[in-house]
Backbone bond lengths (Angstrom), bond angles and torsions (degrees), N, CA, C in turn:
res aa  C-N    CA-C-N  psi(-1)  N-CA   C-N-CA  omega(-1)  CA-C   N-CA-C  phi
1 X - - - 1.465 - - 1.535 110.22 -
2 X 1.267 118.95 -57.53 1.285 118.66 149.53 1.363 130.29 -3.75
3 X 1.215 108.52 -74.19 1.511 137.20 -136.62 1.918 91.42 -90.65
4 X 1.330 96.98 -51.06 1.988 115.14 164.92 2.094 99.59 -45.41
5 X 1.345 97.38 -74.84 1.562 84.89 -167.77 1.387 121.12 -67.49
6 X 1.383 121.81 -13.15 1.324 117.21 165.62 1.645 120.85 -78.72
7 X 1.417 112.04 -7.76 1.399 138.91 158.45 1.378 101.51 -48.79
8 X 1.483 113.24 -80.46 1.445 137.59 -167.65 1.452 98.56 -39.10
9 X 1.391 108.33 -74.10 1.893 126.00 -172.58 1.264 106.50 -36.84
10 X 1.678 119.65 -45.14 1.419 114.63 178.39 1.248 123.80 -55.56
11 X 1.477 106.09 -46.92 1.583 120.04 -172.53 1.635 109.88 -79.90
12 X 1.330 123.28 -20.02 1.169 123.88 146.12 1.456 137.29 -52.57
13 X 1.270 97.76 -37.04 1.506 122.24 178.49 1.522 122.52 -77.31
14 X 1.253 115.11 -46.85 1.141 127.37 148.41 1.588 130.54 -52.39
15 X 1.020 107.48 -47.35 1.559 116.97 158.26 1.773 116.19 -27.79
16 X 1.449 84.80 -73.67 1.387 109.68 -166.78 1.872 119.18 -56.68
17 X 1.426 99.02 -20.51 1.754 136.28 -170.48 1.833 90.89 -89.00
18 X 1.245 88.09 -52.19 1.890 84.23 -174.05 1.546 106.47 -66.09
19 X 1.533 120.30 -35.27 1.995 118.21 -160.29 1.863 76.49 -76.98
20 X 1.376 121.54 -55.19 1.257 117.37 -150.15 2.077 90.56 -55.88
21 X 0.750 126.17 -39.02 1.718 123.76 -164.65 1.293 105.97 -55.02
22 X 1.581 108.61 -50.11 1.023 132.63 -154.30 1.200 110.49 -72.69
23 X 1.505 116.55 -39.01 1.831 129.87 177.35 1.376 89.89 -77.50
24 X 1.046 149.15 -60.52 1.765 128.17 160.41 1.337 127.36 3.06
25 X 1.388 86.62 -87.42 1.678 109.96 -172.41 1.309 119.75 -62.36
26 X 1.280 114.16 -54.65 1.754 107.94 136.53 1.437 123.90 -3.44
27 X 1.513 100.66 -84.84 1.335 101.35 -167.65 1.587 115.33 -62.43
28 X 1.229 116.37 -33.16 1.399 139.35 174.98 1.751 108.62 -46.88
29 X 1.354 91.86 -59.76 1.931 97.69 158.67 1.252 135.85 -25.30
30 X 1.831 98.31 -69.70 1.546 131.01 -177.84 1.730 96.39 -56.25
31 X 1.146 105.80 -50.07 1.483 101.43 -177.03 1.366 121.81 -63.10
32 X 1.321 105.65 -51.91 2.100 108.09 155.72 1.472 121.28 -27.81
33 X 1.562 87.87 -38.17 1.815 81.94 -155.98 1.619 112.22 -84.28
34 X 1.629 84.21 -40.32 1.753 106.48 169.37 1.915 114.14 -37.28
35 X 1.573 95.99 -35.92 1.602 92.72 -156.11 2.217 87.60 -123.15
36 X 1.546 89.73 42.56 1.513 94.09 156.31 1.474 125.56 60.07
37 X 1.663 106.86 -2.20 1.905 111.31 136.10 0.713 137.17 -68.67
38 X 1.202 140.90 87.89 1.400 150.04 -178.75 1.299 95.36 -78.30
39 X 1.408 129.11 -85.68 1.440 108.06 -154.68 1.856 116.41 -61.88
40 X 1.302 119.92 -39.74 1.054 117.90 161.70 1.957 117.65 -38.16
41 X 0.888 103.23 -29.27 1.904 118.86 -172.09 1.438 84.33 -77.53
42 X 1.365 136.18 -91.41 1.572 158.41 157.50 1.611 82.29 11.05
43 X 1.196 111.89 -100.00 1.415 129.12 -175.84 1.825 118.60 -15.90
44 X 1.657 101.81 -59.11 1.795 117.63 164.88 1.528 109.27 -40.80
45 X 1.144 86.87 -60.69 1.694 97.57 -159.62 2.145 106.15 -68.48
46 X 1.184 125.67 -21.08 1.493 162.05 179.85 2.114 80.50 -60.43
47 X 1.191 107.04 -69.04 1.582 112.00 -160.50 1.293 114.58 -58.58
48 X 2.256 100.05 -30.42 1.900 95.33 179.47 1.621 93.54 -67.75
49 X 1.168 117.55 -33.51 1.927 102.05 -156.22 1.376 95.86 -96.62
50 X 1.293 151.65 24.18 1.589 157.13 97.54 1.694 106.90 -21.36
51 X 1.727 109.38 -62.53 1.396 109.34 -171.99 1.585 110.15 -68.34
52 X 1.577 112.35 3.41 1.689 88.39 -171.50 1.567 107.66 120.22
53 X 1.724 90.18 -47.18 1.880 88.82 -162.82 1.553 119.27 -85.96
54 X 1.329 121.11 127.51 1.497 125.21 169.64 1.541 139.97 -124.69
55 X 1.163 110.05 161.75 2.383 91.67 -168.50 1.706 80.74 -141.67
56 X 1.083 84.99 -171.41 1.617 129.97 155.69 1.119 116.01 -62.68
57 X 1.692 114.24 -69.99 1.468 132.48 -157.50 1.602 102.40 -90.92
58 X 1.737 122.46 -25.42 1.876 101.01 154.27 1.231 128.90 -73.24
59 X 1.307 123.93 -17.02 1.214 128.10 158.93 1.016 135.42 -64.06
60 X 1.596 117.81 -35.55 1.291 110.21 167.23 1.709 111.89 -94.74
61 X 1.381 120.17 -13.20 1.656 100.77 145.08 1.368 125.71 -25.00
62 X 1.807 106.68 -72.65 0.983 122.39 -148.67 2.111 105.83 -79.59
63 X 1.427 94.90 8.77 1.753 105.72 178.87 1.756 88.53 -94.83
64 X 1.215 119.49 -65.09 1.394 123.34 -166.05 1.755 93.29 -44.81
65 X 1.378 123.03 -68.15 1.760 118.77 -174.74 1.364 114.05 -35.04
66 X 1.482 111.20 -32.20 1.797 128.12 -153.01 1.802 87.65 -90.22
67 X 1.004 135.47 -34.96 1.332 150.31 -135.99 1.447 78.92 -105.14
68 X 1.712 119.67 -79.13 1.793 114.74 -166.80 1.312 115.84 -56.74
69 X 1.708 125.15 -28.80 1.096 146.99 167.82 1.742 124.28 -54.19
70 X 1.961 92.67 -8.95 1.515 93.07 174.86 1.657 129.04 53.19
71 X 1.888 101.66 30.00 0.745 122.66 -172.58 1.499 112.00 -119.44
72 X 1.197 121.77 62.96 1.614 129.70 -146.55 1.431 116.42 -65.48
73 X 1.675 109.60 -48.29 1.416 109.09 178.48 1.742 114.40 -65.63
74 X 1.810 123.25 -13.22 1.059 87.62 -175.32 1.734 85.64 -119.07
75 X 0.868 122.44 53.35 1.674 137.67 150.80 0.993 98.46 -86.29
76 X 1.296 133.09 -68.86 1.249 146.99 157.92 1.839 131.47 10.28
77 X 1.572 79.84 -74.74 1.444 111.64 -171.57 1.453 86.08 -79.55
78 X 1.364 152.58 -48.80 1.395 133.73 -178.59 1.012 122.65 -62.22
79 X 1.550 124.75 -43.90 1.368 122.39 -176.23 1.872 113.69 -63.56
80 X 1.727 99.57 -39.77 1.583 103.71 173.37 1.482 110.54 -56.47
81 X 1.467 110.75 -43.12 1.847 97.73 169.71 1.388 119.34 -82.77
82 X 1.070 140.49 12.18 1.594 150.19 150.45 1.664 110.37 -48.78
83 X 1.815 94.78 -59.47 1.262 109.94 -175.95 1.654 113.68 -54.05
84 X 1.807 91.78 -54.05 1.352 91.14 -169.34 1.710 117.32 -62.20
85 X 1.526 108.20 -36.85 1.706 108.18 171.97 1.907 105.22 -40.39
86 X 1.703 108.79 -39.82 1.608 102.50 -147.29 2.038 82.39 -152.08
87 X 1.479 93.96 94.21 2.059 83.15 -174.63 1.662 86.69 -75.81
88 X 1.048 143.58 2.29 1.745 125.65 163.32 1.125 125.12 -102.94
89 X 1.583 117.44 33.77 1.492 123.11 -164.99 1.715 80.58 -102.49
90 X 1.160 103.34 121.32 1.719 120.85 176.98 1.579 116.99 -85.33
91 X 0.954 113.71 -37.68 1.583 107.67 173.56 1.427 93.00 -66.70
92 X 1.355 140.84 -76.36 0.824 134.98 -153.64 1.586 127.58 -46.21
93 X 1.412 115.91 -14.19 1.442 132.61 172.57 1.328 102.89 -111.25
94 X 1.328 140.92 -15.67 1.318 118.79 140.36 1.686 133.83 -52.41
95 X 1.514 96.97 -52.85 1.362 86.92 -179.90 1.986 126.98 -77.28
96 X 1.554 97.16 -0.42 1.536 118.09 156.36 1.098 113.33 -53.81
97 X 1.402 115.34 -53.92 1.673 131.04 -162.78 1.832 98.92 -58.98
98 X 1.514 97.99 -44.25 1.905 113.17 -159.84 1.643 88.91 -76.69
99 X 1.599 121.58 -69.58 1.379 118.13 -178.23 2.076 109.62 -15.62
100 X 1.595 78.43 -66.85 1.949 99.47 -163.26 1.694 97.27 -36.65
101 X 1.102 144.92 -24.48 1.066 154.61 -157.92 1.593 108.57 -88.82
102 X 1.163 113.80 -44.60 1.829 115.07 173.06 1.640 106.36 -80.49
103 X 1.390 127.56 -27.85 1.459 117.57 155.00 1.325 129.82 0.36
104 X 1.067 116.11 99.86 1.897 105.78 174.14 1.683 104.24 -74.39
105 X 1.485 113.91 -26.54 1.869 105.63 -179.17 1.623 113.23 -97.41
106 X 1.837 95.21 110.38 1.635 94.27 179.97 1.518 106.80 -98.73
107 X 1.374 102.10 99.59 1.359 117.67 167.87 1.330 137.38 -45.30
108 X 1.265 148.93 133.56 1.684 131.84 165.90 1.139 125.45 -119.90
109 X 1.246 129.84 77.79 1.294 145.82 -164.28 1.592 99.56 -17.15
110 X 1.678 120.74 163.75 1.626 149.05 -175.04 1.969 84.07 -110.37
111 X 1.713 118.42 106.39 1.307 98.96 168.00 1.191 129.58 -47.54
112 X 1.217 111.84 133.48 1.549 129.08 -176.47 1.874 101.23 -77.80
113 X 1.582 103.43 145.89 1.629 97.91 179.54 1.736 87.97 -82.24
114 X 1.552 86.69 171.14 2.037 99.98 -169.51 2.014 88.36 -86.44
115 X 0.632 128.60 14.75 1.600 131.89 173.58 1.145 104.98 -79.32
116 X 1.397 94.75 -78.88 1.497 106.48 -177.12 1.034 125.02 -59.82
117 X 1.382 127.35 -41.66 1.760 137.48 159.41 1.607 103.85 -27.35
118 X 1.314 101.23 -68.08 1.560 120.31 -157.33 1.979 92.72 -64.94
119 X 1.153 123.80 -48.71 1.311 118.61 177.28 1.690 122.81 -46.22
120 X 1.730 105.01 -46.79 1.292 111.96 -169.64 1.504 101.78 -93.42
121 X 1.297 129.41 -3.96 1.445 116.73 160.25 1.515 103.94 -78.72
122 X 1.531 129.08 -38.12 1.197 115.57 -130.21 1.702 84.28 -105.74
123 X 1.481 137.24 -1.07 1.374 137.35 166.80 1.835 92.34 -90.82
124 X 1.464 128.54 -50.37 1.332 110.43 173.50 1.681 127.05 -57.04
125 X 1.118 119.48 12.15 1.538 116.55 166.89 1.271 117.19 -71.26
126 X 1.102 122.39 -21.89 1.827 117.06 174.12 1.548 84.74 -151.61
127 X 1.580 93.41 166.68 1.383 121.02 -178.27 1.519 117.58 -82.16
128 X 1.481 128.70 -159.27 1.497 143.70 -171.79 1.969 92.08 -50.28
129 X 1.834 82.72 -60.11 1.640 105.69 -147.87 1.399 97.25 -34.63
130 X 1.733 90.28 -78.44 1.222 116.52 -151.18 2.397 108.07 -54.74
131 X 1.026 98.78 -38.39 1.667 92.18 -176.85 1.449 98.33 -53.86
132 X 1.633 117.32 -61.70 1.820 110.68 -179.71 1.471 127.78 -25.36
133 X 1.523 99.19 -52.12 1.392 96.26 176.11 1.211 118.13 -82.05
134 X 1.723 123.48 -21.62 1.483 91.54 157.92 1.695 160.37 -74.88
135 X 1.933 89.18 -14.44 0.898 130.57 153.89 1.502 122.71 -49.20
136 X 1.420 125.45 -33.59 1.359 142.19 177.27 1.612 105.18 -72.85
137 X 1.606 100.77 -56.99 1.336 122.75 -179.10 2.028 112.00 -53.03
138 X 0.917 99.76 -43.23 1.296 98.76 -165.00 1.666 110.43 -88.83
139 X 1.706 108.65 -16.23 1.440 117.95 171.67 1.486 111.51 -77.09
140 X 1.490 110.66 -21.08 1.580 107.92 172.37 1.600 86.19 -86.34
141 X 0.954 126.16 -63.90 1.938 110.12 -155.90 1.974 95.65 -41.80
142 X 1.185 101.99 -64.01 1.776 104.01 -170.59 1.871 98.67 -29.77
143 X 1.316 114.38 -55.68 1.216 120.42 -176.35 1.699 125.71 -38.04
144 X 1.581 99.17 -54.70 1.124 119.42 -177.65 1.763 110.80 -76.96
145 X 1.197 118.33 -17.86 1.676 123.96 175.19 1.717 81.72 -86.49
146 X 1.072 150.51 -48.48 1.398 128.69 -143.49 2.109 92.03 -89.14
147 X 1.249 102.25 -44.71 1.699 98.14 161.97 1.869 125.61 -38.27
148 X 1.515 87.90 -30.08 1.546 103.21 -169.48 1.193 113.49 -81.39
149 X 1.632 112.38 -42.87 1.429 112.67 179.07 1.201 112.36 -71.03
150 X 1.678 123.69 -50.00 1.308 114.38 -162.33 1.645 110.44 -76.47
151 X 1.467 114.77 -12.96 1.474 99.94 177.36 1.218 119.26 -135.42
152 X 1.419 104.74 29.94 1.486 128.44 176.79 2.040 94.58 -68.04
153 X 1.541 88.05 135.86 1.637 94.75 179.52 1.829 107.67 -88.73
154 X 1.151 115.06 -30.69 1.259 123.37 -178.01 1.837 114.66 -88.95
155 X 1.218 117.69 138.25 1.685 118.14 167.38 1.859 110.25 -39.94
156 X 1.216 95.43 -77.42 1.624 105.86 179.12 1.776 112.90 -45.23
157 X 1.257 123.08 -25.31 1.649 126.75 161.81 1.228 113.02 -29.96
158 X 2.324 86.17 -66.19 1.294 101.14 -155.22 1.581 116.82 -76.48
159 X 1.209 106.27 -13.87 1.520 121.23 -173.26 1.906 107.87 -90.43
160 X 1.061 110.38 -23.25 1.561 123.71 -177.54 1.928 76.96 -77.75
161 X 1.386 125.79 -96.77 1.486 131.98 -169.29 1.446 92.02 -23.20
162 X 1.057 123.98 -83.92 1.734 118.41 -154.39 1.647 115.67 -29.17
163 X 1.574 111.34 -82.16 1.055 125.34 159.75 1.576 129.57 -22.13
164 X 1.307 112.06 -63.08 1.369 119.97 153.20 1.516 105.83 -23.63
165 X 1.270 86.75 -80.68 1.713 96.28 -164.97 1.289 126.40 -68.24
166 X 1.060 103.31 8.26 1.862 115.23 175.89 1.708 93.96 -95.02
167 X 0.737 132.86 -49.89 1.792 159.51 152.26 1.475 106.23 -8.31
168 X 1.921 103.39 -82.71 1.482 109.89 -178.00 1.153 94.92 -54.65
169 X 1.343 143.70 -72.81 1.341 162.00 -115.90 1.835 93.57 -62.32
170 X 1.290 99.06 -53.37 1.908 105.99 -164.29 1.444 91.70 -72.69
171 X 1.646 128.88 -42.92 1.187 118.46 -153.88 1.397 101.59 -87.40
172 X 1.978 141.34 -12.93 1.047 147.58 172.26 1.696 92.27 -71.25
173 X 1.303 118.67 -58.72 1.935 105.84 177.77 1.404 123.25 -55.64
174 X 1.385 133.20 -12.58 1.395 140.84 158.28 1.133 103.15 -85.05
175 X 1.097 150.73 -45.21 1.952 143.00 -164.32 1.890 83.86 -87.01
176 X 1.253 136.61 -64.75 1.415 128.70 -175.72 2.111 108.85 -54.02
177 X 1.237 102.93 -30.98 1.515 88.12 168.60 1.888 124.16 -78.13
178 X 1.370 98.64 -37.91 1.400 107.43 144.73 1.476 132.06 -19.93
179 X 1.278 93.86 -66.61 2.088 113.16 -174.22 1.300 92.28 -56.84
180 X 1.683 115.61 -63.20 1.537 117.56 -172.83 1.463 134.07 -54.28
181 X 1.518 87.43 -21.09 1.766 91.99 -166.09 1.710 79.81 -84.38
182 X 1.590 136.81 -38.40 1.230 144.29 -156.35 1.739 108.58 -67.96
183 X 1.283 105.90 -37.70 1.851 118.48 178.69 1.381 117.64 -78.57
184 X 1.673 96.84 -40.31 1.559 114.74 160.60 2.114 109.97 -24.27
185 X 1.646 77.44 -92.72 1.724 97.62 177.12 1.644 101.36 -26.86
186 X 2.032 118.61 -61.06 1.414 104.06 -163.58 1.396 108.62 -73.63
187 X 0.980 136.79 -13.35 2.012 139.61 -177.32 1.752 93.66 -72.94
188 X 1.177 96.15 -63.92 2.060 95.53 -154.98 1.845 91.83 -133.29
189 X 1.536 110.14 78.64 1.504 105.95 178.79 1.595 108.63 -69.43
190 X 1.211 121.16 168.42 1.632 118.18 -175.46 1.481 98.48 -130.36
191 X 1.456 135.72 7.54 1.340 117.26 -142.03 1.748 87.94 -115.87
192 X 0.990 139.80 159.30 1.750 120.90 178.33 1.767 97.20 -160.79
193 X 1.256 123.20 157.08 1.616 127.30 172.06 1.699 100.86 -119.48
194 X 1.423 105.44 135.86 1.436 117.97 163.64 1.261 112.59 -48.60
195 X 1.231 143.33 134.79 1.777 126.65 -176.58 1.596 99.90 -137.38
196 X 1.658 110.94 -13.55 1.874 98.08 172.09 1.667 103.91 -83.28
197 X 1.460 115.33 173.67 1.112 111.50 -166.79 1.211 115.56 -80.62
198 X 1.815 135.41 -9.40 1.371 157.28 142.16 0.997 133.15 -166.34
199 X 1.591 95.58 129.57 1.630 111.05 178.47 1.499 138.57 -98.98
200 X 1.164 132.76 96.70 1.363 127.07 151.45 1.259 150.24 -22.80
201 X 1.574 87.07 73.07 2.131 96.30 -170.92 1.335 124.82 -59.26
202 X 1.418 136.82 115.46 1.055 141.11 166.78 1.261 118.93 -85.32
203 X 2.094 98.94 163.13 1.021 103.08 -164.48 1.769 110.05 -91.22
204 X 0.999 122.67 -0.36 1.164 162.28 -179.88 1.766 139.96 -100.64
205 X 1.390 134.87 141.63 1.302 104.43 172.05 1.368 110.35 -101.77
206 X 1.483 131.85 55.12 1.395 147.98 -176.55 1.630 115.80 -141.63
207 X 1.371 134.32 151.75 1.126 129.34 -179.66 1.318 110.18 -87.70
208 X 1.407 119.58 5.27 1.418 116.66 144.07 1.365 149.41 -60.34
209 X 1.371 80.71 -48.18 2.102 91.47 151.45 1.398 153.96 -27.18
210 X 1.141 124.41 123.89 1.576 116.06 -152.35 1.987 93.93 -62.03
211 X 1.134 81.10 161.08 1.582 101.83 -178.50 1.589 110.89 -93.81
212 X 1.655 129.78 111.09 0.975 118.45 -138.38 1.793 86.36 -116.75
213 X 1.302 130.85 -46.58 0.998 131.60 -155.35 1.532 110.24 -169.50
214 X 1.374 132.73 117.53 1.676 132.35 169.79 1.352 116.23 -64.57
215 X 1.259 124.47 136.89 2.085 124.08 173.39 1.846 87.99 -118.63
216 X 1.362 86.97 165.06 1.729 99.20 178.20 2.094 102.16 -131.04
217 X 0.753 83.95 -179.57 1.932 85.16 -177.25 0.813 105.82 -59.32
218 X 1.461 99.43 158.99 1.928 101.80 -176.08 1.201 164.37 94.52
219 X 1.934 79.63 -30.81 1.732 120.86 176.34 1.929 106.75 -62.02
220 X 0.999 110.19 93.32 1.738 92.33 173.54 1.570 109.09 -64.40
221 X 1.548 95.30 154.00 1.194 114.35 -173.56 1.829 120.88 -132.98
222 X 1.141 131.27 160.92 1.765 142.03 165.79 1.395 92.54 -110.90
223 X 1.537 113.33 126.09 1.243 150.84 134.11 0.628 129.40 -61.19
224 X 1.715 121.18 117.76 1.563 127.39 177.38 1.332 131.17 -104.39
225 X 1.598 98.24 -98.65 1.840 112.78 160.80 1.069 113.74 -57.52
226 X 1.534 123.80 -158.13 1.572 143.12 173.61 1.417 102.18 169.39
227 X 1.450 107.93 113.85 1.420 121.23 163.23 1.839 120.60 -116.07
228 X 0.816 94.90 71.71 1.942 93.81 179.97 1.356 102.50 108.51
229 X 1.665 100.75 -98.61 1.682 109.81 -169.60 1.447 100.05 -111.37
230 X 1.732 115.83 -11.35 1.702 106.15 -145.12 1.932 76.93 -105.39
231 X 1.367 107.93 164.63 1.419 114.45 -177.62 1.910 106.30 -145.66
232 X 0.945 111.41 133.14 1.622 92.97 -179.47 1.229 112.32 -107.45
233 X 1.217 106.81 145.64 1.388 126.95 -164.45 1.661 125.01 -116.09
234 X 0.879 119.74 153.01 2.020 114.58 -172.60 1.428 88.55 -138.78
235 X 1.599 104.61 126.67 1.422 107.57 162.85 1.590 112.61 -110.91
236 X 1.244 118.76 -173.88 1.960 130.47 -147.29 1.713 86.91 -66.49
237 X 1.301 124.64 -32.26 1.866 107.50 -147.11 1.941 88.63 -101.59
238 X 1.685 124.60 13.20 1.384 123.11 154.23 1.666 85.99 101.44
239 X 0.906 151.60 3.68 1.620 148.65 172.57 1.471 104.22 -81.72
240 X 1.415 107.91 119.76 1.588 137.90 158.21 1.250 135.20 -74.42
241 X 1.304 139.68 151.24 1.505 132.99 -169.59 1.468 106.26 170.59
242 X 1.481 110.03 172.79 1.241 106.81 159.85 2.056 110.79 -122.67
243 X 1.187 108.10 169.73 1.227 101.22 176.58 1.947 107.51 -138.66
244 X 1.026 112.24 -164.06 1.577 113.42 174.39 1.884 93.82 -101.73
245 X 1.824 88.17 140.47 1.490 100.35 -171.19 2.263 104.21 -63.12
246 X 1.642 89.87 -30.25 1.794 91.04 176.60 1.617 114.59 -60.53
247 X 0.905 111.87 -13.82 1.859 114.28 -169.40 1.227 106.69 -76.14
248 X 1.923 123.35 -39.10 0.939 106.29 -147.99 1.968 97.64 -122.27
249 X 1.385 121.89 172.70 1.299 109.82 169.97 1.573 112.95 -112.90
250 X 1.149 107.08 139.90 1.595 107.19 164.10 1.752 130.49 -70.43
251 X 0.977 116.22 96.02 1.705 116.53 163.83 1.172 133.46 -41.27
């Protein structure tokens, strides 16, 4: 028993050693960036997500450093993982909106069906966290309506529980497809940004391959295959290729 809670205290302790580092280095960042280090700032902020720790708001620090740093594709790639930590973090899709603008590749999206649109907005309204617990939340309410009906003493009980619980029930399988589609992305993400200054898509995963089309930083991309180093990639206007796995970053 002992030996358990002095277990606990450690890992408490440590805990508490890691947030305290972390509000440091942070601040240590802000101060880089404030006084016109960017990459040094980049670098600070690099050591919290070394320790483990990640937000919204270091990520999109570390887009603004990437951004003054004239480093566009991986401005890029921070602000897209800003989103993904927090898809309602608003600065962070503002200054997406401003980035998208120095782009040398003007893309034209393949129309999207309104299904699918409407699906991937309507799972991007909250993040991992937040769907789980509602998903949790709404599997106890379903619970507590099915308690209600079957041993509800009154008609109107049992008819309040049912209904109810036909209710949570559909809206717990949309917030739980949510979570999944949300763990999905963090297990095996597909989404990636060009970050060298241009790449030569092949038709092939060899540098033998005909040369199909150039991307420049920045370009988001869907991830597919993977053969060695080369990875193939699909961008928004339906064009295929492969590229080198170093060119590009994963989201």
């Amino acid at each position: 028993m002992k030996r358990t809670f002095l277990q606990i205290v450690f890992m408490i302790s440590s805990c508490v050693t890691i947030l305290a580092q972390s509000d440091s280095a942070f601040a240590d960042g802000n101060m880089l960036y404030s006084e016109g280090n960017y990459e040094e700032a980049i670098s600070k902020y690099q050591d919290i997500l070394d320790d483990g720790m990640e937000s919204a708001e270091l990520y999109y620090n570390m887009g603004n450093a990437a951004f003054r740093s004239n480093k566009i594709g991986y401005s890029v790639v921070y602000y897209r993982k800003a989103l993904k930590a927090d898809p309602g973090f608003e600065p962070a899709a503002q200054n997406l909106k401003y980035v998208s603008l120095y782009l040398e590749d003007k893309l034209e999206s393949v129309p999207e069906l309104f299904l699918k649109r409407w699906k991937s907005q309507f799972f991007n309204i909250f993040p991992l966290e937040v769907w789980s617990f509602i998903s949790i939340a709404l599997f106890v309410l379903t619970l507590i309506c099915l308690l209600l009906y079957v041993f509800g003493s009154f008609m109107w009980v049992k008819k309040t529980g049912f209904y109810l619980g036909i209710i949570s029930l559909l809206i717990m399988v949309l917030s739980l497809s949510a979570a999944v589609n949300h763990h999905k992305n963090v297990k095996h993400p597909d989404k990636a940004v060009i970050i060298s200054p241009s790449v030569v898509v092949k038709s092939s995963p060899s540098d033998s391959g005909t040369d199909l089309f150039v991307l420049h930083e920045g370009t988001d991309l869907i991830t597919d295959d993977k053969v060695g180093e080369w990875i193939e990639i699909k961008i928004i206007d339906g064009r295929v290729g492969w590229v080198r796995s170093k060119t590009i970053e994963i989201i």
